[in-house]
PyMOL CGO cylinders between C-alpha atoms (Angstrom):
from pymol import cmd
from pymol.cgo import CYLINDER

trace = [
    CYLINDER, -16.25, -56.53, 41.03, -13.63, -53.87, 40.38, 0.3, 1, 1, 1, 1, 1, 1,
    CYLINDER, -13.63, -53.87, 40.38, -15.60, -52.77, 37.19, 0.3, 1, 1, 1, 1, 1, 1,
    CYLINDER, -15.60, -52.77, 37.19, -18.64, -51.87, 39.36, 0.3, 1, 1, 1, 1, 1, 1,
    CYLINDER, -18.64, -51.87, 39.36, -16.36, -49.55, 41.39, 0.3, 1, 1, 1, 1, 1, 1,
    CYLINDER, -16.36, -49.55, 41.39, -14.82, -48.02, 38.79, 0.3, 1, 1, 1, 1, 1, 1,
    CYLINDER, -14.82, -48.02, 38.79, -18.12, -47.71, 37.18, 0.3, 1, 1, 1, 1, 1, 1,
    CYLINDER, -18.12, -47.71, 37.18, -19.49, -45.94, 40.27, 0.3, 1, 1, 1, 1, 1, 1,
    CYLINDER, -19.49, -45.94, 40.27, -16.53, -43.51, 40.76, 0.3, 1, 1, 1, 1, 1, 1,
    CYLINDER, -16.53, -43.51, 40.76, -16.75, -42.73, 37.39, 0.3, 1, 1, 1, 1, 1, 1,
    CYLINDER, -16.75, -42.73, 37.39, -20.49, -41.87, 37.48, 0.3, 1, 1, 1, 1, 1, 1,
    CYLINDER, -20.49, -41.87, 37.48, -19.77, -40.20, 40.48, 0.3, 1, 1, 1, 1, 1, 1,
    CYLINDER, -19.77, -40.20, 40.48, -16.94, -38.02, 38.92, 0.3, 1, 1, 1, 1, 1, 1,
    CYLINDER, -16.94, -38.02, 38.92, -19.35, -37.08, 36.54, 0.3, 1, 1, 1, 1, 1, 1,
    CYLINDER, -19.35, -37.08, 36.54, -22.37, -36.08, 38.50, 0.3, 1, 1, 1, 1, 1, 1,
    CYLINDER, -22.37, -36.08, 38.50, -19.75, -33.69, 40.36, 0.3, 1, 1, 1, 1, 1, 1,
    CYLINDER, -19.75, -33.69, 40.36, -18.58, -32.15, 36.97, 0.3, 1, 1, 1, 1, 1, 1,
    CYLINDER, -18.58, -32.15, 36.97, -21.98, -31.01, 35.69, 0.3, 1, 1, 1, 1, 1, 1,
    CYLINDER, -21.98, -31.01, 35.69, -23.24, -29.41, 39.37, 0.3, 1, 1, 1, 1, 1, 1,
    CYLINDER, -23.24, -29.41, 39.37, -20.10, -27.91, 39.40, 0.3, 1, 1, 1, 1, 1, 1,
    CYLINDER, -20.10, -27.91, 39.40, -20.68, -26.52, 35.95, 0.3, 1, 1, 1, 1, 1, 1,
    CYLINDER, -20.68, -26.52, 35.95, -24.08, -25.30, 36.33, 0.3, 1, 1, 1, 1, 1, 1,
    CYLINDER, -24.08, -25.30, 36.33, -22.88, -23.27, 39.54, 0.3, 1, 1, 1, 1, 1, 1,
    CYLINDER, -22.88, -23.27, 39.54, -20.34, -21.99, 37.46, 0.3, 1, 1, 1, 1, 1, 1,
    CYLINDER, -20.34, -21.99, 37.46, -23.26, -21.10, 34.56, 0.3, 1, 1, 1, 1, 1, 1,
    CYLINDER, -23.26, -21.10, 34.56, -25.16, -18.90, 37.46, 0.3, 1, 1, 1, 1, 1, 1,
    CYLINDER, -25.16, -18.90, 37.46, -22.22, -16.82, 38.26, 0.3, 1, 1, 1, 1, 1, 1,
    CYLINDER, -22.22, -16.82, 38.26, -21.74, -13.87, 36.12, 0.3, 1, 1, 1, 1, 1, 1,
    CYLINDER, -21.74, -13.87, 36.12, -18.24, -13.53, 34.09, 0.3, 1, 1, 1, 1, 1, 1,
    CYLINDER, -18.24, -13.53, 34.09, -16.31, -10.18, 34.42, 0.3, 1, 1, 1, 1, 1, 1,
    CYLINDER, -16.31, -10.18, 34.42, -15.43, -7.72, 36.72, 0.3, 1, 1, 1, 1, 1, 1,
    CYLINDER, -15.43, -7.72, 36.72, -17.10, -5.21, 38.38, 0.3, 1, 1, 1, 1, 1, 1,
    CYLINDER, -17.10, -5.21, 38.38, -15.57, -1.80, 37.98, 0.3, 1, 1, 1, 1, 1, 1,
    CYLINDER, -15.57, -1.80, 37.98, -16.86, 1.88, 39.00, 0.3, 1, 1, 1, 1, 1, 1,
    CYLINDER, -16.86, 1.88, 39.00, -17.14, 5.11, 36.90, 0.3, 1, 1, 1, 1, 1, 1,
    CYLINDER, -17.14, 5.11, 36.90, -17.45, 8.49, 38.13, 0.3, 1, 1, 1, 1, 1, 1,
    CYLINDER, -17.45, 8.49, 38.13, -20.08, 10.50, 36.38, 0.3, 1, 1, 1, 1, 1, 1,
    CYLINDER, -20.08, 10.50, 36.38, -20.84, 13.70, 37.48, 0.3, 1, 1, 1, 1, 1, 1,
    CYLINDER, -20.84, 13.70, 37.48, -19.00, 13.24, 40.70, 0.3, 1, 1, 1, 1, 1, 1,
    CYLINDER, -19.00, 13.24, 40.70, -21.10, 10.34, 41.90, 0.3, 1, 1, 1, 1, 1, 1,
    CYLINDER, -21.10, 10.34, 41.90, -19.58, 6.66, 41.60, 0.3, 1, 1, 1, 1, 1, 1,
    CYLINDER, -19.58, 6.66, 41.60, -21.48, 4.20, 39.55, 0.3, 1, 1, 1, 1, 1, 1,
    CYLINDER, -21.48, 4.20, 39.55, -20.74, 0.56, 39.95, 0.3, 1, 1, 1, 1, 1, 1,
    CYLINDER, -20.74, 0.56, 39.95, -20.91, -1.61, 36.41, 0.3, 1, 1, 1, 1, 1, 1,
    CYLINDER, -20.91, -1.61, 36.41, -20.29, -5.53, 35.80, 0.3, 1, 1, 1, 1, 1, 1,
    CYLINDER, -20.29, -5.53, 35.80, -18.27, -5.55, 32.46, 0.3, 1, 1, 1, 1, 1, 1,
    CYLINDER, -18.27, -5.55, 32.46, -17.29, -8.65, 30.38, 0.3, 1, 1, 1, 1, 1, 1,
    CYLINDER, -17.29, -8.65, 30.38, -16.35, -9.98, 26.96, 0.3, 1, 1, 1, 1, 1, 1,
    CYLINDER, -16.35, -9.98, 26.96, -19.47, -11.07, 25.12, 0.3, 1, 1, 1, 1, 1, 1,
    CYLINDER, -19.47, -11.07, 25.12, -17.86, -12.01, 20.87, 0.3, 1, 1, 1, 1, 1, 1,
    CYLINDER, -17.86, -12.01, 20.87, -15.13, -9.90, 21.81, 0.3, 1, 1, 1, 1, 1, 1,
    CYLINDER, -15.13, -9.90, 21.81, -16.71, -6.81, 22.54, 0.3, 1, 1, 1, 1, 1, 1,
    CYLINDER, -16.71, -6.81, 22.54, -16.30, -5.39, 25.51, 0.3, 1, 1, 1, 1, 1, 1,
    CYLINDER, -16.30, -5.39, 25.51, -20.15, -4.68, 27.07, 0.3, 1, 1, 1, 1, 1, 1,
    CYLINDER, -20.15, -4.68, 27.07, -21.08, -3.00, 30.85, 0.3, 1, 1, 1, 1, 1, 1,
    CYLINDER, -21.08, -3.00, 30.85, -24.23, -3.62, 32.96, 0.3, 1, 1, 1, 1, 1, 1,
    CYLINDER, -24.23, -3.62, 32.96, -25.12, -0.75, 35.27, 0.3, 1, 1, 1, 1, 1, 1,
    CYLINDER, -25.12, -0.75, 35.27, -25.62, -2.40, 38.78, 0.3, 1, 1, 1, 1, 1, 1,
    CYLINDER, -25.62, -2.40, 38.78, -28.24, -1.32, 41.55, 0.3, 1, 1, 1, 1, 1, 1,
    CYLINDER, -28.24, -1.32, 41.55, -25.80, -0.17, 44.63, 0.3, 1, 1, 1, 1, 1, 1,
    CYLINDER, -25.80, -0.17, 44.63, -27.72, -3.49, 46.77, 0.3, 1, 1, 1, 1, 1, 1,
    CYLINDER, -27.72, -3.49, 46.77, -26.55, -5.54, 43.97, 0.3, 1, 1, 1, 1, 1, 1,
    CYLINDER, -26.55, -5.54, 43.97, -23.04, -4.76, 44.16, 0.3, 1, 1, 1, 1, 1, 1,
    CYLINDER, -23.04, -4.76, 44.16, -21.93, -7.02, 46.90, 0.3, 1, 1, 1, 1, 1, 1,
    CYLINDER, -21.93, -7.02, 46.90, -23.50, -10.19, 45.85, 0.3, 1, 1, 1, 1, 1, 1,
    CYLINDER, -23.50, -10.19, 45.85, -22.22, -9.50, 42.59, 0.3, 1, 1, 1, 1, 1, 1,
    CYLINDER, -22.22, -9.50, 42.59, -18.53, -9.25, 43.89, 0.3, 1, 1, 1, 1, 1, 1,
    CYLINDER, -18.53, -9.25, 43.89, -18.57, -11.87, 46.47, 0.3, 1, 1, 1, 1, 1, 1,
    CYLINDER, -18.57, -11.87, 46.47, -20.15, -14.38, 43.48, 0.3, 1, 1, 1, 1, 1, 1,
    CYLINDER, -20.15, -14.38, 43.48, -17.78, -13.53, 40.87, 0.3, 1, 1, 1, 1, 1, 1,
    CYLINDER, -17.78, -13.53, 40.87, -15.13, -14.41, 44.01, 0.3, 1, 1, 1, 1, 1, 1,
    CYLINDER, -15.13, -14.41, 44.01, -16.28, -17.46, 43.92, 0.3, 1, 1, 1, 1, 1, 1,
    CYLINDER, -16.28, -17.46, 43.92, -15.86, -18.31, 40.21, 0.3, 1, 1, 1, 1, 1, 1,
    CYLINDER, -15.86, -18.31, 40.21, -12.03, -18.88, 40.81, 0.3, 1, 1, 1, 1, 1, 1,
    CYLINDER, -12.03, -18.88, 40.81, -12.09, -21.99, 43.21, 0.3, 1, 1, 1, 1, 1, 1,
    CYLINDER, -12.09, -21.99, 43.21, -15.27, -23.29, 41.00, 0.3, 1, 1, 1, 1, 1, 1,
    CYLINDER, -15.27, -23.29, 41.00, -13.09, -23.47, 38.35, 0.3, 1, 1, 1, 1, 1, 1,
    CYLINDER, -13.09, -23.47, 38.35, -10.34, -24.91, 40.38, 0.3, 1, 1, 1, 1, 1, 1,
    CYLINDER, -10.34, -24.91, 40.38, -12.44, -27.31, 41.42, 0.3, 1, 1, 1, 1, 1, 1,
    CYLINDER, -12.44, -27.31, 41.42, -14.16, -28.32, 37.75, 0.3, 1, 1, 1, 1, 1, 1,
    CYLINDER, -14.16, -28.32, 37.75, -10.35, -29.15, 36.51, 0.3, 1, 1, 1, 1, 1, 1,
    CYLINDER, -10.35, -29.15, 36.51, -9.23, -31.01, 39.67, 0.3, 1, 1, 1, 1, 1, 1,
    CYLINDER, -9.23, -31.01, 39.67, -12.83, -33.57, 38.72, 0.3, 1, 1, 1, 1, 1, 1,
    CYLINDER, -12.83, -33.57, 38.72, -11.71, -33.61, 34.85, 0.3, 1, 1, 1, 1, 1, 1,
    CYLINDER, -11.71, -33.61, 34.85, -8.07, -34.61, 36.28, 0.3, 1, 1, 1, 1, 1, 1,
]
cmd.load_cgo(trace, "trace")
C-alpha cells in the first residue's frame, strides 16, 4: 500500500513541476529598463538571448504587465526548486 502513495505523491510532484514550468515559459526573462531619446523616456525589455545582449521597445500600456510578470518570475522559480527538492 505504501508504494501506491508514494506513487501518487510522486506523480503529483511532477504534475506541479511542469505547470510550474510552463508559467515560468510565459513570463518574459530580463529587465525592463528606460532610455531617454530626445528628451522623452522610452521603456525597453532587455535580456540575454546566446549571449548577446538584445532590447524590445515596449508600448507604454505594456509596461506594467510586463514589470509586475517578470516580478513574478522570482517566487516561480522558488517554487520550481522547492518541488525538485
Amino acid at each position: 500500500m505504501r508504494y501506491f502513495e508514494l506513487l501518487k505523491e510522486y506523480k503529483d510532484l511532477l504534475h506541479a513541476d511542469v505547470q510550474l514550468r510552463t508559467q515560468l515559459q510565459a513570463i518574459p526573462k530580463g529587465y525592463v529598463t528606460t532610455k531617454k531619446i530626445a528628451g522623452k523616456d522610452y521603456c525597453y525589455l532587455q535580456y540575454t538571448v546566446q549571449g548577446k545582449k538584445k532590447s524590445e521597445y515596449l508600448r507604454e500600456e505594456d509596461v506594467a504587465s510586463i514589470r509586475h510578470a517578470i516580478a513574478q518570475r522570482e517566487p516561480l522559480k522558488e517554487q520550481v526548486e522547492k518541488v525538485r527538492k
